[in-house]
C-alpha positions in Angstrom: 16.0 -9.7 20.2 17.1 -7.3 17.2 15.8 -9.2 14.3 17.9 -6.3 11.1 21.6 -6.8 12.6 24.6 -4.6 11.2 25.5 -8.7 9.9 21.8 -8.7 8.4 21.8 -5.6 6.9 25.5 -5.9 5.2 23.9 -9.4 3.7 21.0 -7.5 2.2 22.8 -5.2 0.9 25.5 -7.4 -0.2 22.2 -9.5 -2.1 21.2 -6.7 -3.7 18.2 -6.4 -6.3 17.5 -9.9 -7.2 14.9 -9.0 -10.0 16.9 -10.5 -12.8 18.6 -13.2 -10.7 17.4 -17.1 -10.8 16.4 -18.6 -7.7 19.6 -20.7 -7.3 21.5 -17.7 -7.5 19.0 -15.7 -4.9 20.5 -16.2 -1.5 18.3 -16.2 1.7 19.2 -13.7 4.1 17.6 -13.8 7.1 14.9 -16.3 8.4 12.2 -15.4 10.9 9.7 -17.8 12.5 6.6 -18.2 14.7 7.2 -19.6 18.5 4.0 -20.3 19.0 3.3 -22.2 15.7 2.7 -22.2 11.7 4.8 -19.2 9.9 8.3 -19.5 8.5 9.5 -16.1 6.6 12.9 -16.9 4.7 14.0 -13.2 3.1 16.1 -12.6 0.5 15.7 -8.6 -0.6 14.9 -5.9 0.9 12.7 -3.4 -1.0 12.2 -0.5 1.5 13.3 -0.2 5.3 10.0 -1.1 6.1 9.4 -4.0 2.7 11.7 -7.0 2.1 11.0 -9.9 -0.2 10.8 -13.1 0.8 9.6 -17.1 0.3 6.6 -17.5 3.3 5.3 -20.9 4.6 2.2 -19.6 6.9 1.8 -23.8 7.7 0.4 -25.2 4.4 3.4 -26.3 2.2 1.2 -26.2 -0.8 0.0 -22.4 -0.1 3.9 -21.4 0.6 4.6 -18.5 -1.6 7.1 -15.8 -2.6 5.9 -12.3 -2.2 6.3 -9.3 0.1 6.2 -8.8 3.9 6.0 -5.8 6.1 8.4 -6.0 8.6 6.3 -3.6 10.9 3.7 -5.4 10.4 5.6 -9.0 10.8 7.0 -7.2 14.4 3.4 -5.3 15.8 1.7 -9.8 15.6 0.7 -10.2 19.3 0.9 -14.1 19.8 0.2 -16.1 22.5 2.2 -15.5 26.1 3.6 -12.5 25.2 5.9 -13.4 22.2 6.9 -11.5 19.0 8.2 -13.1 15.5 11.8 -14.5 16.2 15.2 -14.5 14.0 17.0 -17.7 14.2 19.8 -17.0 15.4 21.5 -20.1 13.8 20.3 -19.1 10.2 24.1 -17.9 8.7 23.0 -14.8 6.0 23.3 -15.7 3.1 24.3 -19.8 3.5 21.1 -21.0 1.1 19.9 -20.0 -2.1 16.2 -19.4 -2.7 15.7 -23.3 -4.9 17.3 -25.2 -1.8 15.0 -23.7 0.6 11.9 -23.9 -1.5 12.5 -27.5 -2.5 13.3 -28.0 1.4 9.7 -27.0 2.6 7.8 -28.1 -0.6 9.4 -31.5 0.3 7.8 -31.1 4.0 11.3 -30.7 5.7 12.3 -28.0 7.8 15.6 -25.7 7.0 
């Protein structure tokens, strides 16, 4: 599965630099998630082709934390049977804003 679409790249780029921008007005772009288990990436920016910015839950909703994530890194994970770090493909770009999804998971429901 491509995970960076044309659609997902137009959405980044549409985002922009977010820097200066409050978290209800940060949009999330693109989410990405585990198969196999704990690990929900929700990105809104991205820095470099290979950086983006995003809000992680690695499976403890009081460790879940906005920082940086290599998405060469995210795609070289070997997990179990052979899987890779998925898109969801029924995440629409750009459809939440950073506050919604954080309150979301720091209330212990899924987005």
């Amino acid at each position: 599965m491509k995970i960076l679409t044309k659609e997902v790249l137009k959405a980044f780029a549409k985002q922009g630099k977010t820097g200066n921008k409050s978290m209800k007005d940060i949009r999330i772009v693109l989410k990405l998630f585990n198969p196999t288990g704990a690990g929900t990436w929700y990105l809104y920016e991205k820095e470099t082709d290979d950086i983006f910015w995003g809000f992680v839950n690695l499976g403890d909703i009081m460790c879940a934390e906005c920082g940086t994530v290599s998405m060469q890194e995210l795609m070289s994970l070997r997990l179990p049977m052979g899987l890779h770090i998925e898109r969801d493909m029924h995440f629409e770009p750009l459809s939440m804003s950073l506050k919604e999804v954080i309150d979301l998971v720091k209330s212990g429901k899924h987005v």
